[in-house]
C-alpha positions in Angstrom: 95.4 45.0 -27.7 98.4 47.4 -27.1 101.6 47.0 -25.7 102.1 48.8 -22.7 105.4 49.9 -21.3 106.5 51.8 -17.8 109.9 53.3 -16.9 109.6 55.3 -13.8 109.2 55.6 -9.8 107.2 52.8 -8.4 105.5 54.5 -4.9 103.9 52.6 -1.8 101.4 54.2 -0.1 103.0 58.1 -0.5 106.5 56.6 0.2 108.9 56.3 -2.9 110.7 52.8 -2.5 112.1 52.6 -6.1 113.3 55.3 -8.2 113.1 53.7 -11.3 111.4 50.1 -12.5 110.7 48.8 -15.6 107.8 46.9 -17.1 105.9 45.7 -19.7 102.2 44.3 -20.5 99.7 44.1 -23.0 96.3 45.2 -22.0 92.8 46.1 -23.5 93.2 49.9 -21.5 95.3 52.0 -19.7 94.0 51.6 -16.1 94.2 47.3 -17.0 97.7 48.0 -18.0 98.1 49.9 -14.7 97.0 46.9 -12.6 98.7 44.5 -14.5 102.4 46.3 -13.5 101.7 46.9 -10.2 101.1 43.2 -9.7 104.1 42.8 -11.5 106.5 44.9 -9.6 104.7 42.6 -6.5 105.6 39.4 -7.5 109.6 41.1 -8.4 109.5 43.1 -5.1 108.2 40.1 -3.1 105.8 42.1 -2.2 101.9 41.1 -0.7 98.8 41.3 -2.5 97.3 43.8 0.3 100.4 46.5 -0.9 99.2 49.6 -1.9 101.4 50.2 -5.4 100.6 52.9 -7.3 103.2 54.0 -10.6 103.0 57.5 -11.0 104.7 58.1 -14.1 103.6 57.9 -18.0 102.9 55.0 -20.0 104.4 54.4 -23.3 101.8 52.7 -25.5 103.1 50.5 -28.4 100.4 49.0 -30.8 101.0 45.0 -31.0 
């Protein structure tokens, strides 16, 4: 499994409500990794489940 890190913009819905967050997972694939932030920045942002995150920015990948 790879490491997966994310330093960018964090949108909900089309509407920018962080300019930059910071993360970090290990995952089996990209889109996994994907999820597993966005239900990160959730719990951080006190945030409910139904929230429409998305992170538009790159991925670092780090092997582990």
């Amino acid at each position: 499994m790879a490491v997966y890190r994310y330093d960018g913009p964090v949108m909900e819905f089309d509407k920018c409500i962080s300019n930059r967050w910071q993360g970090e997972t290990t995952a089996s694939s990209e889109k996994k990794a994907r999820s597993n932030l966005a239900y990160q920045f959730k719990k951080w942002a006190k945030r409910t489940a139904d929230s429409r995150i998305t992170l538009p920015g790159k991925l670092t990948i780090m092997e582990a």
